[in-house]
Structures are given as structure tokens and as C-alpha cells.
C-alpha positions in Angstrom: 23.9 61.1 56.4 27.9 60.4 55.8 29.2 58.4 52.9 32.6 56.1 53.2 33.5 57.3 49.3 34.3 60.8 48.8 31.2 63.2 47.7 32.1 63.8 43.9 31.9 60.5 43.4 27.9 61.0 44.4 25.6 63.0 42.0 23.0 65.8 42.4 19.5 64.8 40.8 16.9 67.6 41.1 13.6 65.2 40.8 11.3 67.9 41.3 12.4 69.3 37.9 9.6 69.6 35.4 12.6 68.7 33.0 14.0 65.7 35.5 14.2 62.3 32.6 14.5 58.8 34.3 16.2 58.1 30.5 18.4 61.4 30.8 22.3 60.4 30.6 22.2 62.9 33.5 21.0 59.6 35.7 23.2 57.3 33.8 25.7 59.0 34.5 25.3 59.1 38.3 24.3 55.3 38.3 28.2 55.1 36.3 29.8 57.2 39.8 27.8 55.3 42.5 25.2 53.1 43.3 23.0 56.1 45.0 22.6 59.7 43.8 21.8 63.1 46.3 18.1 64.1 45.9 15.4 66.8 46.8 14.0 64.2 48.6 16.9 62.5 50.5 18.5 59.7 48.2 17.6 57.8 44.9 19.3 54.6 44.4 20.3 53.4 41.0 21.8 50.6 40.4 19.8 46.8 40.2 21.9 45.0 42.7 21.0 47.6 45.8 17.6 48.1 44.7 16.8 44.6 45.1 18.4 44.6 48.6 16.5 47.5 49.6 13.2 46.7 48.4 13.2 43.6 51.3 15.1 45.5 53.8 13.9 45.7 57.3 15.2 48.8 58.0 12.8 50.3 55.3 9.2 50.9 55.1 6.8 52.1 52.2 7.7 55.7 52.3 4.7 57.1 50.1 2.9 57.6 53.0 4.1 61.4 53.6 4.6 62.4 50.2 1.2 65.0 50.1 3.1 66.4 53.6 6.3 66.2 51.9 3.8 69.0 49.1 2.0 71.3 51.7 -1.1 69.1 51.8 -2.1 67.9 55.1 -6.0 67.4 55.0 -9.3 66.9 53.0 -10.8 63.7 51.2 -7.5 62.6 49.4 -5.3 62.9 52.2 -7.4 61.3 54.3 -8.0 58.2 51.6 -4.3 58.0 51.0 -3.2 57.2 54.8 -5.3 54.9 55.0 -5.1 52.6 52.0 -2.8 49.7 51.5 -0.1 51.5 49.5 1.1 52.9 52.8 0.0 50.8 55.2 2.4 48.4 57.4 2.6 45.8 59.9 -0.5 43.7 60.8 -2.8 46.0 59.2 -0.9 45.6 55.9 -0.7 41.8 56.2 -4.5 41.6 57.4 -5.5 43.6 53.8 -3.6 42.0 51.9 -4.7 38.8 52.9 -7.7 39.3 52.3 -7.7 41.1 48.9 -5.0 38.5 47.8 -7.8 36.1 46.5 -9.5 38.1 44.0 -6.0 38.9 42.3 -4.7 35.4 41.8 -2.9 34.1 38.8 -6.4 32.1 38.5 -8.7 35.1 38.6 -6.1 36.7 35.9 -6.4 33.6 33.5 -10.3 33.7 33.7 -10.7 37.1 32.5 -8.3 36.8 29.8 -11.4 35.7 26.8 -13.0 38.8 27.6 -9.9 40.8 27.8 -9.2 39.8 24.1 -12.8 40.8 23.0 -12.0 44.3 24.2 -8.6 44.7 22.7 -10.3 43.4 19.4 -13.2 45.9 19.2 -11.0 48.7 19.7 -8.5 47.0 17.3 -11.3 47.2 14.7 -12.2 50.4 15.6 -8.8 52.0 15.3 -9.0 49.6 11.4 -12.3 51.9 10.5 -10.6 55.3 11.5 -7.6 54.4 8.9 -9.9 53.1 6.4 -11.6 56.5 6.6 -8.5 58.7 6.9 -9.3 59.8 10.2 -6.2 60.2 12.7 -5.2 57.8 15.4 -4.6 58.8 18.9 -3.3 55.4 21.1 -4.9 56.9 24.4 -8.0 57.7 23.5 -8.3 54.9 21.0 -6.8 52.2 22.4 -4.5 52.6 26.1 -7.2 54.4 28.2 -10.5 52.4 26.8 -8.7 49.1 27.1 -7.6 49.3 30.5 -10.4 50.7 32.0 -13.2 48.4 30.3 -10.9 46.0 31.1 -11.0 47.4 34.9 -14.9 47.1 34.2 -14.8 42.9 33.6 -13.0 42.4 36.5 -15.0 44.1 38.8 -18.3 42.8 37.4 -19.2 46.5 36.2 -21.2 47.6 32.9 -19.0 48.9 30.5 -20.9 52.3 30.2 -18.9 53.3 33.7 -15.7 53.5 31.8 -15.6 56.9 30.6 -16.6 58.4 34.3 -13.8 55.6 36.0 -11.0 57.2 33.4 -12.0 60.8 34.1 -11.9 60.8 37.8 -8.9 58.2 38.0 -7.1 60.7 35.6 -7.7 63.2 38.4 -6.6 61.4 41.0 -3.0 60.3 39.3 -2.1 64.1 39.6 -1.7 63.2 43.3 1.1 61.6 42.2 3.1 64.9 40.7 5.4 66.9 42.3 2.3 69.9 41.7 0.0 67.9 43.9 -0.7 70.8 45.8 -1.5 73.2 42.5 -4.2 70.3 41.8 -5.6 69.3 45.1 -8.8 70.9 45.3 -9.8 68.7 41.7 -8.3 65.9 43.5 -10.4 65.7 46.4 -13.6 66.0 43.9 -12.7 63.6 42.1 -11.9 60.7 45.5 -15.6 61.7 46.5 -17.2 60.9 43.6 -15.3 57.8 43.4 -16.7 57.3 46.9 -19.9 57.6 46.1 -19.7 55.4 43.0 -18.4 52.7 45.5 -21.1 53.0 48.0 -23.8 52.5 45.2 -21.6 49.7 44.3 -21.4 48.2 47.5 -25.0 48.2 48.5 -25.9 46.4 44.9 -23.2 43.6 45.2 -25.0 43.0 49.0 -28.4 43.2 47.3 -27.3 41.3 44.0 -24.4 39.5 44.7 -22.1 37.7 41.3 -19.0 35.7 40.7 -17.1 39.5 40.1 -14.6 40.5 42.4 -16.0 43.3 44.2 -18.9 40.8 45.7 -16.2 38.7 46.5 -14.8 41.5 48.5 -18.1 42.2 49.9 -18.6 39.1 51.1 -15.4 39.2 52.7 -16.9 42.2 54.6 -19.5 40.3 55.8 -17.0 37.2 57.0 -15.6 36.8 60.9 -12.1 37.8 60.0 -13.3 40.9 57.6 -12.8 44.0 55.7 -14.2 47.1 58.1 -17.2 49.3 56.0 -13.9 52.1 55.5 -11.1 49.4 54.2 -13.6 47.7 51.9 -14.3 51.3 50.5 -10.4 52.4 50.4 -9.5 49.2 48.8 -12.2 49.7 46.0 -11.5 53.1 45.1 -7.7 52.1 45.0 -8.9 49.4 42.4 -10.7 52.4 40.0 -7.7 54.9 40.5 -4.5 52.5 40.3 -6.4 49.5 37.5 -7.0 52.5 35.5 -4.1 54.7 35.4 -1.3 52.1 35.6 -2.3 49.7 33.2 -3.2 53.0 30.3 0.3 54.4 31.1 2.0 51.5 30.7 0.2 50.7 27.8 1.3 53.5 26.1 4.8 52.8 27.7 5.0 50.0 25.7 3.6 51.3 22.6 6.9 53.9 22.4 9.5 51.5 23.6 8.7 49.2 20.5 8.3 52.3 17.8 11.6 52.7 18.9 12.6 49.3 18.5 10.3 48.3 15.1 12.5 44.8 14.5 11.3 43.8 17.9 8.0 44.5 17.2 8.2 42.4 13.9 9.8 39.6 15.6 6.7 39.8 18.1 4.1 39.8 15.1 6.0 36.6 13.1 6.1 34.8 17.0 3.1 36.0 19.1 2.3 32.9 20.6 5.6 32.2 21.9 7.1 36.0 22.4 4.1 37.3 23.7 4.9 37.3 27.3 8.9 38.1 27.1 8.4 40.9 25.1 6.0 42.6 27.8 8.6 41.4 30.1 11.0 43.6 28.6 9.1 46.8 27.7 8.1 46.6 31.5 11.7 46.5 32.4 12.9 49.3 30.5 10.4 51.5 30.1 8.2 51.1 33.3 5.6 53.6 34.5 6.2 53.6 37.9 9.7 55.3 37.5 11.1 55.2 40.8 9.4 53.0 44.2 9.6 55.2 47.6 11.3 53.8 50.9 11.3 55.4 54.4 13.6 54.4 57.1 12.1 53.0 60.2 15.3 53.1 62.4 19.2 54.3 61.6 21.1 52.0 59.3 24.4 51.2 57.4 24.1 49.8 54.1 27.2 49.9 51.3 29.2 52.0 53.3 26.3 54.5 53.6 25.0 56.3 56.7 20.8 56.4 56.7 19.0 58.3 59.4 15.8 57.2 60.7 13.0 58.9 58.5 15.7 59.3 55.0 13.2 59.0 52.0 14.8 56.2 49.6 13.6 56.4 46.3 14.6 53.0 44.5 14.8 54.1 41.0 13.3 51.0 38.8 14.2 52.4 35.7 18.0 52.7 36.1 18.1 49.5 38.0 15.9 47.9 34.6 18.8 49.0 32.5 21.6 48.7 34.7 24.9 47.1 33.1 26.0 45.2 35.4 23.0 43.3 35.9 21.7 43.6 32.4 25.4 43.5 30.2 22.9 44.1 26.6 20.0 46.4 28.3 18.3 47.2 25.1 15.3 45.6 25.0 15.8 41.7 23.0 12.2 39.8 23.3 14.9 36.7 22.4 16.4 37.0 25.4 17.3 34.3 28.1 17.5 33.7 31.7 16.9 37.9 32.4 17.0 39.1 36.0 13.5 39.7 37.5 13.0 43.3 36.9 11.6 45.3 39.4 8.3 47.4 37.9 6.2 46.0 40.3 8.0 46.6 43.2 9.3 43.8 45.4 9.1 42.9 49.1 5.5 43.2 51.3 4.6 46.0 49.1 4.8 44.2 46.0 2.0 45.2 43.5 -1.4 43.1 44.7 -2.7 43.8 41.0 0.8 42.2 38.5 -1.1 39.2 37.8 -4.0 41.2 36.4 -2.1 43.7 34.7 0.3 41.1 33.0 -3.0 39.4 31.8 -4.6 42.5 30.2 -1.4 43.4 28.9 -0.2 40.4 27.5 -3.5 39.8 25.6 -3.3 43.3 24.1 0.6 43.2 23.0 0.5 40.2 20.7 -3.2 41.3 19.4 -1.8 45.0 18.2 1.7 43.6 16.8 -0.8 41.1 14.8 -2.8 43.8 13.1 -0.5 46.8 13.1 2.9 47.6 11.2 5.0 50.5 10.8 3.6 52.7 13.6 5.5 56.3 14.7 4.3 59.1 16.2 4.8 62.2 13.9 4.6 64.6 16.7 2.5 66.5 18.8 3.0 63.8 21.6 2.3 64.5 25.7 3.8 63.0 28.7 3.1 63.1 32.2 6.4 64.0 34.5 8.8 61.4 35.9 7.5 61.6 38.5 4.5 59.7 39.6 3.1 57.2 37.4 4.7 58.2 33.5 3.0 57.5 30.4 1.3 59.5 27.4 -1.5 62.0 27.7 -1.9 62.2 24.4 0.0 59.9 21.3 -0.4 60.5 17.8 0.3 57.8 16.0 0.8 56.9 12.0 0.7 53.2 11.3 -0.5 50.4 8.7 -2.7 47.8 8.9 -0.8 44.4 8.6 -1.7 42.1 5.4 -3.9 40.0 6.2 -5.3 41.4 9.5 
């Protein structure tokens, strides 16, 4: 791989760094030198202009498909579920999937569930109300983030709300497949895909016994259509569902949570205006502070792009949180809900690959945003705070959190 600009212009990024920060100015500054930085893991570009380029380019396929090879793991139950699910699949497999699945993830389907979404956020709202009234601390995963999204994970798929506490556990356990110490965790991994397996299967055989209106007897019944999900791809899709509806949406919850204790007038602005703010201000919390810090490319074939040499089989990682904040794209990056006519952001991904589930998680989301800025002032966190790496999907582990309970909430 050869470069047309000399190499100091092109920074070093160790990614595999238990102390690696998306936010760092160490990755500012190497967006400031080039559009691309030098990585473990071939090249990480930075800047919003050749990310969106790249997300659609030919030349590039999803490139998470090796990453447990890329760790030293090349068997067992995860590895097997993980080549063969729609994250990393291509072509006319992808397209077949896809198009199937796409249904049962449409703005529609989103809009329906949004009542019941509110009920939950609500419920845990009050609850969180009870544990100030009493003096009790607040901890936004455990009392709000990871309850909300998986219950809400539950009304979508039609599944009693009692499930959620096994769904979080064993979709917590899987999301460690997504760290850089994949290997260190593998053997809990694999558990934890079988017993989501054999949650599905149950689930399966009552949706074919007792079909509903949910979308997993949707999804069996497109397994039981002429052009149709096989047994294995109706499972793989469904287990996808548990792990990523889960652990995405709680991450990004919390995600959220900490970009607007940073930025308390926005939140204010978002309480006086919920209505009409509601949906910008998730907008931007997304775009700055996204969970899915960085989207991974492989190239299919050698290329040119910018100047730049790529070999055939070059990991890209396309690094969504610098291109979020990028100055030239963004000239005020800081977050402003008030904002007008802001570039797409790229969170979700972009191209064939682009999230199946945005629709769904902008929903849940956006109902629970303008519900907590309704009912909740002056929130910090006065320490004691954990966060999963950069790598992977970021977010809290645990959050501490001090707030008030707005007048007249």
C-alpha cells in the first residue's frame, strides 16, 4: 500500500489500545494531517467526505466478516453464527435476506410500535421518580438504557416482557465478540449464542403453532413462503435481532444520555420544545456520539482512491465518529438540536449494509429522548462511571447518575 503524499503527513492509530478514544485529539489530530490514518488493522479513514464515498464503493465489501480470525478464533458456535448472518454476508445472498427481512422493519412497522414504546419509557420513568423520592441512587443502565431497549426489543417481536432480563444477559455476552479481547471471552460467548438458539427454536415452533401480527411470525411465515427464509437463516436472523436490538439501542441510549449532560442547554431547549426538537436532537447525539464508533470495509479487488494504493483484502475501517464531527463537513460540530440543513451522518452505516433495524431504533429512541428531558433536569454523573472500549459497539456498563425531577412532571 503506497500513498502519493509523503508518510508524516499520515498518522499512527493503535486501535487495539485498551486506552485508544474515538474523542482523543490524538484522532483529531490525524483527521487535521490526512483524510486516512495507519492502523493495526490496515487503514482507518477519518474524514466525512471519504467515508461517504467508501461506504458505496464497489471495490469494498463488509469486512467484519474475518474479524474473530483477525483474534485467533476460527471455530465453535459464535464463529459459526457470525459467517453466516447478514452483517457479513454479500451478493445475492445479502440481497435475498434482506429482502425478505426488509418488511418487518419498515418506517410503518416503527410508527405502530411507538404507543407501546412510550408506555415502557413511562414506567421506568416513574420508577427511576420512586427511587429519588426515597433517596435511593440512580444507575441509567440498569434503570433506564438496558430495560427500555430490551422490553422494547420484547413488543416488537411479540415476546412477554418476563424474557427481558435473560435477552440483556446473554446479548451482553455476545457484544464482547465485538472487543478486541474476543478471544479472552470466547468460550462465554459461545454459551451464550446457544442458549439464544435454543430460545429461538422454542420461539419458532410457537409462532408456527400460534401465529400473531409480531414480527417474528411474520418471519416465520416467510419461511414457510416459495421464495423463503431456510430453517438456519430464519434462526441466524432472529438471534441477530436479540443480540444487535438489545445491545445497540442500550448503548446508544446511554450514548446520548452523556452527550447531553455535557451539553445541559441543549437538553433544556429539548424539554421547553419536545414536540418539535425531538427528532433533531437524537439526530445529533447520534452523529456525534455514535455507538458504533468506526464501520469495517474489506477490499474485494486492488484499487486507487485519493491518491491512495489499496490492496485486495486491506481492512478499511470507516471511522463514523470523526467523519460526525468533521469540520469541513460540519463547520460548528458541537452538537445544536437548532440546527439546519445537517449532512446525513453516518451511524447507521450507509450503502447495501446499511442498518436493516434505523427505523426501529430511531422510533424507540425518539420516544424515550423527549419523555426523559420532560421529567428530568440537572442530571450529572458524579463518578464511578464504566465504558466498554472503542472498539465494538461503545456505551456505559454502568452510569451513575444525580438528577431532579422537573416541576411539574
Amino acid at each position: 500500500m503506497t500513498n502519493s503524499v509523503e508518510l508524516a503527513d499520515v498518522a499512527y492509530l493503535d486501535i487495539a489500545s485498551p486506552d485508544f478514544a474515538m474523542s482523543s485529539e490524538a484522532v483529531r489530530d490525524a483527521r487535521e494531517r490526512n483524510w486516512y490514518a495507519k492502523t493495526n488493522y490496515g487503514i482507518g479513514v477519518l474524514r466525512y467526505r471519504e467515508v461517504t464515498e467508501l461506504l458505496k464503493h464497489p471495490s469494498l465489501n463488509q469486512g467484519s466478516a474475518k474479524w474473530p480470525d483477525h483474534h485467533g478464533v476460527h471455530s465453535g458456535v459464535f464463529y459459526e453464527w457470525w459467517a453466516k448472518n447478514l452483517l457479513v454476508l454479500e451478493g445475492e445472498e445479502h440481497h435475498r435476506i434482506r429482502r425478505l427481512l426488509n418488511p418487518a422493519f419498515s418506517p410503518t412497522a416503527a410508527r405502530r410500535l411507538e404507543p407501546e414504546f412510550a408506555v415502557i419509557a413511562n414506567e421506568l420513568i416513574d420508577n427511576i421518580k420512586a427511587k429519588i423520592a426515597r433517596g435511593e441512587a440512580v444507575e441509567f443502565v440498569a434503570d433506564f438504557s438496558e430495560p427500555f431497549a430490551t422490553r422494547a426489543l420484547c413488543t416488537m417481536m411479540g415476546l412477554s416482557h418476563e424474557h427481558w432480563p435473560f435477552i440483556a444477559d446473554r446479548a451482553n455476552t455476545v457484544g464482547y465478540a465485538l472487543s478486541v479481547e474476543i478471544k479472552e471471552d470466547i468460550e462465554k460467548i459461545d454459551v451464550a449464542v446457544q442458549e439464544l438458539y435454543d430460545f429461538v427454536d422454542q420461539l419458532i415452533q410457537d409462532r408456527r403453532a400460534n401465529p400473531g401480527q409480531d414480527v417474528v411470525s411474520r418471519l416465520v411465515q416467510f419461511s414457510e413462503a416459495d421464495d423463503k427464509l431456510t430453517d438456519s437463516e430464519l434462526r441466524n436472523a432472529l438471534v441477530l435481532m436479540l443480540f444487535g436490538g438489545m445491545d445497540t439501542t442500550r448503548n446508544q441510549i446511554g450514548l446520548v444520555l452523556q452527550t447531553f449532560m455535557r451539553n445541559p442547554e441543549q437538553w433544556e431547549l429539548l424539554a421547553q420544545n419536545p414536540e418539535e426538537l425531538g427528532k433533531p436532537a437524537l439526530e445529533e447525539a447520534l452523529r456525534v456520539n455514535p455507538t458504533t464508533r468506526w464501520v469495517t470495509r474489506e477490499a474485494n479487488e486492488d484499487f486507487e482512491f485519493e491518491g491512495l494504493e489499496i490492496n485486495q483484502g486491506t481492512t478499511v475501517h470507516l471511522f463514523t465518529m470523526a467523519s460526525g464531527t468533521d469540520p469541513e463537513a460540519y463547520p460548528d460540530p458541537e452538537i445544536d438540536i437548532q440546527a439546519k440543513d445537517r449532512k446525513l451522518h453516518h451511524t447507521f452505516g450507509g450503502g447495501v449494509h446499511h442498518c436493516l433495524g434505523h427505523y426501529i431504533a430511531r422510533s424507540d429512541m425518539g420516544v424515550a429522548l423527549p419523555l426523559l428531558a420532560q421529567n428530568f433536569t440537572d442530571i450529572s454523573c458524579p463518578g464511578g462511571d464504566e465504558w466498554l472500549p472503542d472498539s465494538g459497539n461503545h456505551g456505559p456498563v454502568r452510569l451513575p447518575i444525580t438528577l431532579s425531577v422537573r416541576k411539574g412532571a
